[in-house]
N, C-alpha and C positions, 0 to 999 in steps of 0.2 A: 503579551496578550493572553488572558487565561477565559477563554470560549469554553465553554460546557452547556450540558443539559441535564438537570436530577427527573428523574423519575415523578417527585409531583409535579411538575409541570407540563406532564403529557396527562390530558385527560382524556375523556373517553371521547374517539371521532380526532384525534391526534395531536398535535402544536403545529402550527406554521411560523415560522419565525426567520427573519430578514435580519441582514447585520451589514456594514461596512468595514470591511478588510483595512486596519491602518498601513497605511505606506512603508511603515517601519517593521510591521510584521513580514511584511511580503517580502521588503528587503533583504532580510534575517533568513527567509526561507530559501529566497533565489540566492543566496550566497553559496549553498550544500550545490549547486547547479552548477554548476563552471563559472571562470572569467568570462565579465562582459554583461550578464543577465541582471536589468535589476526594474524596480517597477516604477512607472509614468506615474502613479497616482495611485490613490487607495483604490481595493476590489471590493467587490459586491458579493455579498451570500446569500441564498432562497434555500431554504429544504424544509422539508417534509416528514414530523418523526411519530411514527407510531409505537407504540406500548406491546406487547403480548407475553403470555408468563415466559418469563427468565430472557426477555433480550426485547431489545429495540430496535424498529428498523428505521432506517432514513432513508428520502430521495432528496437531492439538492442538486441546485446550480451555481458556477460561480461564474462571475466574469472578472479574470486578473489581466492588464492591459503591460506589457513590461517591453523594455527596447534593449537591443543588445547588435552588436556591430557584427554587418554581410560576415559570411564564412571568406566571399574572395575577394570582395573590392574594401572592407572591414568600414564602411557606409553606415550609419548607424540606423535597423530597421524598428521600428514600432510595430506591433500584434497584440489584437484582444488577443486572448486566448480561453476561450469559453469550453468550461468545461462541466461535464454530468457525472453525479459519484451516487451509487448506490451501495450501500453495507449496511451490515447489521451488525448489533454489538452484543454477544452473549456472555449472560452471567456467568460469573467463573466459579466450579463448583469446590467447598470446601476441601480441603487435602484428606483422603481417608486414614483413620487412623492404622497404623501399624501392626501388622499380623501378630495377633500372639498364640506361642507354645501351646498347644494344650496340655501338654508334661510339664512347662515352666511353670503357668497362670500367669497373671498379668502383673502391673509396676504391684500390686497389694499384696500378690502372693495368694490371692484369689484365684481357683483352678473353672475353668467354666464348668457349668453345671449341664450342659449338651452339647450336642452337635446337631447343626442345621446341613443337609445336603442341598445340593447346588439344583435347581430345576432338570438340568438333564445328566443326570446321575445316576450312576443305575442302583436301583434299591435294594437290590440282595448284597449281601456281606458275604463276600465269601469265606473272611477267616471264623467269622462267630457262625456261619451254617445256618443263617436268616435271613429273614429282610429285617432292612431297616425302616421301621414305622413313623419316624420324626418327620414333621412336617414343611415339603418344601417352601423355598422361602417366595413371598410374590412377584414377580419384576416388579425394578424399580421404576417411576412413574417416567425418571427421565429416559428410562434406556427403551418405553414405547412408546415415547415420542419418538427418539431416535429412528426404532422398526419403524416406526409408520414414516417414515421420512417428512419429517415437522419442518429442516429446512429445506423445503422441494424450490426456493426461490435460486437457482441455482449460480443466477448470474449478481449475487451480494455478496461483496467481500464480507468476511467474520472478524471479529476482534472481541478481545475481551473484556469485560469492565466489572467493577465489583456490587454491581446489583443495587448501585443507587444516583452514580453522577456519569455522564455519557461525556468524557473530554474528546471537544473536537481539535482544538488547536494539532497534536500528532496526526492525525486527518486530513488536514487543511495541507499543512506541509507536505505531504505524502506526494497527493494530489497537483497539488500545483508542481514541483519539480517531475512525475510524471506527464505532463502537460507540455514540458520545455520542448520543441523541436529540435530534432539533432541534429541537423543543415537551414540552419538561417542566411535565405537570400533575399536581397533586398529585390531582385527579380528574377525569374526562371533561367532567363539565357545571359545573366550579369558574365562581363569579360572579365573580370578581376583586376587586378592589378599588372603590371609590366613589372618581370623580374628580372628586369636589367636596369631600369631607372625609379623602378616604382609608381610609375605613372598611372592615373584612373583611366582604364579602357574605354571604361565608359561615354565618360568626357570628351576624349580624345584618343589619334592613334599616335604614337613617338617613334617608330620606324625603326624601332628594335628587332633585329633578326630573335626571334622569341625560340625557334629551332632547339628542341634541347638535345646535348650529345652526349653520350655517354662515354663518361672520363675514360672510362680503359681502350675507349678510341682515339682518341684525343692527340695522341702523340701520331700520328699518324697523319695530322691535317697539314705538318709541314714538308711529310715525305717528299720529296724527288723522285721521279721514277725516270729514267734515263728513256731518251727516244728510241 
């Protein structure tokens, strides 16, 4: 299944967009999940995505329904399992390029023609016995977003994307195997199984002394002890 969102399809006041989860996706995903998980039926998707320079954000819902066999009595339980996912996706910024020598010059053998000092720099040279007059450089727009803390939404996961298709499918997956419960019972006080005949407690009781003893006593249980 290949799910995405591009960038013109968020307008201004944002996209709402609804989708059905194919059965065969969800399958694929609860597979990465342990033995036993897999899904009743196709799941359902809601969210929410807005636009702002260099990143997108989502709110969504899902509901994935999947059945997977009790932890003790191994019962096979069914569970919606609704779940709420908020992130955001931010643009990935280009790679800078590569420092170069001021004594080498660059791939052309081109030497720069200045030096720019860094904003908190101190502007006297001590070895030439001046300051140095060249002009500091501006911050860059992104690093006061950054100071100003632009992502103050603190509870959205980040992810990257390249500044024009939003893939949710990696997403989807994420989430729903985050979702799986780690102790599936098909009820609170489930008796399990009988580990001597395998019998469902539940069901019934089979009059199995269940007493477990530990082997390096064990030898012990035919002792004689003289009167």
């Amino acid at each position: 299944m290949q799910f995405s969102v591009t960038i013109e399809e968020i307008r201004e006041g944002g996209l709402d967009l609804e989708r059905e989860l194919p059965r065969e996706f969800l399958d694929a995903a609860l597979a990465d999940g342990g033995p036993g998980f897999r899904a009743v039926g196709p799941g359902h998707f809601s969210g929410h995505f807005d636009k702002l320079p260099g990143r997108v954000l989502m709110r969504a819902h899902l509901d994935v329904a999947v059945v997977a066999p009790c932890k003790r009595c191994l019962a096979e339980v069914q569970r919606l399992q609704p779940i709420d996912v908020k992130m955001t996706w931010v643009r990935e910024r280009p790679a800078e390029p590569a420092a170069v020598d001021p004594a080498e010059g660059d791939a052309s053998g081109a030497r720069p023609r200045g030096r720019r000092r860094r904003p908190d720099a101190d502007p006297f040279d001590a070895k030439a016995g001046r300051y140095d007059a060249s002009p500091a450089p501006a911050p860059d727009d992104d690093d006061g977003e950054r100071a100003k803390g632009s992502f103050s939404d603190g509870d959205l996961e980040l992810e990257p994307f390249d500044g024009k298709t939003v893939p949710l499918d990696p997403m989807l997956r994420e989430q729903i195997l985050l979702s799986l419960p780690m102790d599936l019972l098909c009820k609170d006080d489930c008796k399990g199984l009988c580990p001597v005949c395998g019998q469902d407690l539940n069901a019934a009781e089979c009059g199995h002394d269940r007493r477990s003893v530990d082997p390096r006593w064990s030898a012990l249980k035919n002792l004689e002890l003289p009167n």
